[in-house]
SESE-944590 format. One record per residue (C-alpha): residue in three letters; y, z, x. Coordinates in pm, whole numbers, m for minus. Layout:
<atom><residu>ALA</residu><y>Y</y><z>Z</z><x>X</x></atom>
...
***
This chain:
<atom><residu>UNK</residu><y>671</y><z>156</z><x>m349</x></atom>
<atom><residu>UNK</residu><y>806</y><z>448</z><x>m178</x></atom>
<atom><residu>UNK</residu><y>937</y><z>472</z><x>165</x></atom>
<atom><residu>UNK</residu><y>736</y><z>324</z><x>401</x></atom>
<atom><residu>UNK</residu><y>665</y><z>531</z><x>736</x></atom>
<atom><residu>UNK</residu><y>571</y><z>274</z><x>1038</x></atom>
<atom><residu>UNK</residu><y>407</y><z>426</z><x>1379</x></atom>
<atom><residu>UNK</residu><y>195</y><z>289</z><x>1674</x></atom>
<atom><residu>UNK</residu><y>m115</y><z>494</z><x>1797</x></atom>
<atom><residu>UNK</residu><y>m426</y><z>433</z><x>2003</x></atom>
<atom><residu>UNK</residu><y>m625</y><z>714</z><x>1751</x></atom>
<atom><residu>UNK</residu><y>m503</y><z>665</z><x>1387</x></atom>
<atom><residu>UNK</residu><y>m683</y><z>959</z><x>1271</x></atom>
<atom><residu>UNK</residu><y>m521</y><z>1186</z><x>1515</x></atom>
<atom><residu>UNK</residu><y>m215</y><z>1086</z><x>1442</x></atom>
<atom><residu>UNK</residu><y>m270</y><z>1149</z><x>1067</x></atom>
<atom><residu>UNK</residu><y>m371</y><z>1479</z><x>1153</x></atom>
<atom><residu>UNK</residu><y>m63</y><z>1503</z><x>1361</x></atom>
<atom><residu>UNK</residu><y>173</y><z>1398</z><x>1048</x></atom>
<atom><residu>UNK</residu><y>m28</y><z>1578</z><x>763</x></atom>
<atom><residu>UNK</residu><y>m29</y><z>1941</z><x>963</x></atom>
<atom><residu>UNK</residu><y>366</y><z>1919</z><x>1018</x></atom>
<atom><residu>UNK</residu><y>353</y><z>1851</z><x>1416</x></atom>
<atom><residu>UNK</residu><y>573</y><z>1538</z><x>1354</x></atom>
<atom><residu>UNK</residu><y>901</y><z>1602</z><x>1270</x></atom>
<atom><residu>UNK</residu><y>1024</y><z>1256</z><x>1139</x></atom>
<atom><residu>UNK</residu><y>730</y><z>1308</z><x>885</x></atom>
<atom><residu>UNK</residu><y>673</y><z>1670</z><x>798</x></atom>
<atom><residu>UNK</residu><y>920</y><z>1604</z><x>494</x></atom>
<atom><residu>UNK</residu><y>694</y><z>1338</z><x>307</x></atom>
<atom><residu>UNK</residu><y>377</y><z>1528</z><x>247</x></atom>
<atom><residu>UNK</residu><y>71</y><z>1360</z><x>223</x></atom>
<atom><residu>UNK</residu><y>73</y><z>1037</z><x>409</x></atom>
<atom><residu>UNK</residu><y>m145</y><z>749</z><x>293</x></atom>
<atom><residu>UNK</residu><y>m265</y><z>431</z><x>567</x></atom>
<atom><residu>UNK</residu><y>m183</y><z>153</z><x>328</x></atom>
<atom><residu>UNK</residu><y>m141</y><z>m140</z><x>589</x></atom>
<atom><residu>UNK</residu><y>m290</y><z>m197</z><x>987</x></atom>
<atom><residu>UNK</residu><y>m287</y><z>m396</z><x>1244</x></atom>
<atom><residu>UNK</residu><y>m457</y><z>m397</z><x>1562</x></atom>
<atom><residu>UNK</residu><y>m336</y><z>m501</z><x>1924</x></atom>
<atom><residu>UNK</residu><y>m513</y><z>m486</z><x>2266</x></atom>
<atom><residu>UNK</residu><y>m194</y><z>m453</z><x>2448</x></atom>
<atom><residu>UNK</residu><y>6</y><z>m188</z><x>2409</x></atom>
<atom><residu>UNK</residu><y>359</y><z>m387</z><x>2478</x></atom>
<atom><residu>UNK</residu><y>255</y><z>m618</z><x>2180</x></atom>
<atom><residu>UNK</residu><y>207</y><z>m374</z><x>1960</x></atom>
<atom><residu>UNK</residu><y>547</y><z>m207</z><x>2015</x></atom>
<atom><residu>UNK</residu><y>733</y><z>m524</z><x>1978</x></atom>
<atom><residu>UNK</residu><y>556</y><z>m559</z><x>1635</x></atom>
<atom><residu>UNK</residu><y>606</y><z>m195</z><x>1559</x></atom>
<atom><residu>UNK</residu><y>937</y><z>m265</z><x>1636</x></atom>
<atom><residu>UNK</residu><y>966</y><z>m620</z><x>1439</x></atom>
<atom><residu>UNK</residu><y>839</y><z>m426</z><x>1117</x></atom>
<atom><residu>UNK</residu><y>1104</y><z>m136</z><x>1125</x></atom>
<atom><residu>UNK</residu><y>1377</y><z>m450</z><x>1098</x></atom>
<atom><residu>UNK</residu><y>1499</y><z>m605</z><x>763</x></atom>
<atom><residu>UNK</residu><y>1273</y><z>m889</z><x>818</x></atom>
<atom><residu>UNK</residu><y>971</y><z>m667</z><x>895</x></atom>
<atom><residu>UNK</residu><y>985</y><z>m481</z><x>546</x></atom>
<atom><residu>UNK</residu><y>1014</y><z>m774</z><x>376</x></atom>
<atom><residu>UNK</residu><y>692</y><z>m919</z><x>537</x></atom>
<atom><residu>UNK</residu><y>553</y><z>m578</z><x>441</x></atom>
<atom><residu>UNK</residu><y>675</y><z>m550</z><x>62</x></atom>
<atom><residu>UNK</residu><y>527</y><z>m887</z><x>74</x></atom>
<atom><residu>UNK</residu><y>144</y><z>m812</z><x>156</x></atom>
<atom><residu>UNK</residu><y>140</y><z>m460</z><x>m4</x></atom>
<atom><residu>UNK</residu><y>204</y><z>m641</z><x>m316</x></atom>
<atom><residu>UNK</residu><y>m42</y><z>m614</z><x>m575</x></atom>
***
């Protein structure tokens, strides 16, 4: 597994678009991006405390965990 990018959007194929044209700085560097893992929240604040849960040691682990094959 490579590195693992982890973002919160309310239009996931805009935001690809966004990454994959270069308009996102923190990911023009990695090339293609691929969606390998979502989740989806009704309120916004929940999903930034789990966007924010997954970018912690914990979070990747939980991560490495259901990505694997």
């Amino acid at each position: 597994m490579g590195r693992l990018y982890k973002g919160l959007t309310n239009n996931l194929q805009r935001r690809l678009q966004e990454h994959r044209s270069g308009q996102t700085k923190s990911t023009s560097h990695m090339g293609d991006l691929r969606v390998v893992y979502t989740e989806e929240f009704k309120e916004f604040a929940v999903a930034r405390s789990r966007e924010v849960y997954l970018k912690t040691a914990a979070g990747r682990r939980f991560l490495k965990q259901v990505m694997r094959p």
